[in-house]
N, C-alpha and C positions, 0 to 999 in steps of 0.2 A: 560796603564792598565785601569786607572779612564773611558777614553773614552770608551775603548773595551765594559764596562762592564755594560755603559750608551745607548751605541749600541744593546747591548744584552737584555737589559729591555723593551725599544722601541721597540722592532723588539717583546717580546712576549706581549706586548700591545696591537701594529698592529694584532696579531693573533688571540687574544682576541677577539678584538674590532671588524675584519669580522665576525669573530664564530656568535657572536651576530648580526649583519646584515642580517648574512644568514640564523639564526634559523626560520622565520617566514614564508622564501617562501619552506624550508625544509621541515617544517611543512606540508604545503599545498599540498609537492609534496607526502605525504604520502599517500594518500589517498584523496577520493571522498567527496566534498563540504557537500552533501545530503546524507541522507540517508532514502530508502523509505521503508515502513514495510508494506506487506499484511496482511492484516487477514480476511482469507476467507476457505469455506469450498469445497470441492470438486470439485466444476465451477472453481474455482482459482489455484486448485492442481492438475491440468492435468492428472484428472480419464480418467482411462481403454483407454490414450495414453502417447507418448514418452514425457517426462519429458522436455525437449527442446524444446516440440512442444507447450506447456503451454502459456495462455496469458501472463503471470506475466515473465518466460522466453523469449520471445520476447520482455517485455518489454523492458530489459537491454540493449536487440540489439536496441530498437529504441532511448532509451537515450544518446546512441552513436555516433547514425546516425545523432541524431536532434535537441538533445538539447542541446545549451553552456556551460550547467553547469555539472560536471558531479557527478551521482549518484549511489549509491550502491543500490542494490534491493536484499529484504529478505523476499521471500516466505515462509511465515509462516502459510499457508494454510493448513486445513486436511480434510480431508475426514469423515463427517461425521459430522462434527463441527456443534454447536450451539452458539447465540449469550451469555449463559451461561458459556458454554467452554473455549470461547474464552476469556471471559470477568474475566477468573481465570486466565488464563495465559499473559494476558496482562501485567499486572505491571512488570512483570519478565520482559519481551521481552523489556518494554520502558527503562527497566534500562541497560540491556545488549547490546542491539542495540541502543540507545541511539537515535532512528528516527528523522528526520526532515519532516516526512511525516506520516501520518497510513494513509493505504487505507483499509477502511472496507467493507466487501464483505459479508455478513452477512444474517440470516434471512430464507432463505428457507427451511434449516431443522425444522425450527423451527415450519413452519409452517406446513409440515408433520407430526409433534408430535403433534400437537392440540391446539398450544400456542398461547392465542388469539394477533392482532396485538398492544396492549398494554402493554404487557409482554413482545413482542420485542421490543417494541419500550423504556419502561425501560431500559432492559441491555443494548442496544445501545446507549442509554444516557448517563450512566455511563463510558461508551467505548472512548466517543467523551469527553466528562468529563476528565478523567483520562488522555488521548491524549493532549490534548490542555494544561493539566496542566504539564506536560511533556516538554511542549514549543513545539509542533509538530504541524503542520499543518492538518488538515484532511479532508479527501474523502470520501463521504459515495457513496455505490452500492448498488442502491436498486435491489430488484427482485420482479416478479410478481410469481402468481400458478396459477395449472389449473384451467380452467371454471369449473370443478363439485364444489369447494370452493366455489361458489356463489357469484354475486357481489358484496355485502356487506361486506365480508370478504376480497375477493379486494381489494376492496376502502377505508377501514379502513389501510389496510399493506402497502398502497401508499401512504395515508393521514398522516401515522407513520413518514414516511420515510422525506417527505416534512416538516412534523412539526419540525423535530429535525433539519434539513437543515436550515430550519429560523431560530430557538433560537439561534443554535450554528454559525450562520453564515459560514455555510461549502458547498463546491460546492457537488451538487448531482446528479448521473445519475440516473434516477429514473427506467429503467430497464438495467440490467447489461447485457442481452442475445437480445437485439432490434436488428428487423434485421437477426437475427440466430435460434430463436425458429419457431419452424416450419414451416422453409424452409427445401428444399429438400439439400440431404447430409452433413446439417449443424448440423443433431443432430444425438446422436448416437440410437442403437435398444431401450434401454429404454425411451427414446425421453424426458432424462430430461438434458442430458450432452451433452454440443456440442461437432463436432470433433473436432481431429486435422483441416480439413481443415477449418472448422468455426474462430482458434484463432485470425487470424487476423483482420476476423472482430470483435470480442471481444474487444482486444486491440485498432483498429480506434475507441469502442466506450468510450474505458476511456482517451485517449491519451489529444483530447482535456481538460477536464476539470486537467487532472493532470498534464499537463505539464509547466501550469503558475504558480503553487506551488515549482516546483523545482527550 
């Protein structure tokens, strides 16, 4: 009996003792290493086409395709967004989605409502600020505007963009649409959203800089 019951304690030790060996690759098996958070306004939320057909949705397929590690992606893009906007809803989204990445898509509303580019370039600081303090890595995507904006106003929303690239040490594409704005069938009738058939170039042009972050 004495044995039986020295048998019977060993054996739920043994049980024990795997349980806990195998919590840690259990863990891992639940879910994606990374996790990457957009936030971007309408270029990134796949206006006036198929939701699927999105850069930020191909993204997923190409993290699949390409990369070892693998990552969760959450389009947090709107339509309309400002770096204002977004910049209220951030802290929410870093606690909820808990990112290992922000990619910030940011800025061109902003710059249709009259905001000079040191007002973006502010909440964007804040944005990469609040990101990093978060423990996240980050991405910034810049954008350019039309030539009636002037050069000077240009060169100021570029120069935003690159400056906060150096302080904060983050990689930066300094146009998000290269390549795609005004080529033929790459942008839609208002000529400020690319297609569908443009997304992928979109995506070849953030792929490089964001795929040695994950």
């Amino acid at each position: 009996m004495r044995k039986t019951g020295w048998s019977r304690r060993a054996g739920v030790m043994m049980v024990l003792l795997l349980g806990f060996l195998l919590l840690p690759g259990l863990a891992c098996a639940k879910g994606p290493a990374n996790t990457v958070l957009v936030l971007g306004d309408s270029l990134s939320a796949a206006h006036n086409i198929p939701a699927d057909a999105g850069w930020v949705s191909l993204l997923q397929q190409r993290v699949r395709q390409q990369s070892k590690t693998p990552a969760r992606i959450v389009n947090a893009s709107m339509s309309g967004e400002t770096t204002a906007g977004a910049l209220t809803r951030l802290p929410g989204l870093l606690v909820k989605e808990n990112p290992t990445v922000v990619v910030i898509a940011l800025g061109g509303n902003d710059a249709l409502r009259g905001l000079t580019p040191a007002q973006v370039q502010g909440n964007l600081e804040k944005m990469v600020q609040a990101s990093q303090k978060a423990g996240a890595k980050v991405l910034l995507l810049g954008i350019d505007v039309p030539p009636n904006y002037g050069p000077a106003y240009r060169q100021r929303l570029a120069a935003a963009y690159k400056a906060l690239a150096t302080q904060y040490k983050v990689p930066l594409l300094p146009f998000l649409l290269e390549g795609v704005a005004l080529q033929p069938g790459m942008m839609q009738a208002d000529g400020l959203h690319p297609t569908a058939q443009a997304q992928p170039k979109v995506l070849d042009n953030v792929w490089p800089l964001l795929r040695p972050l994950l």
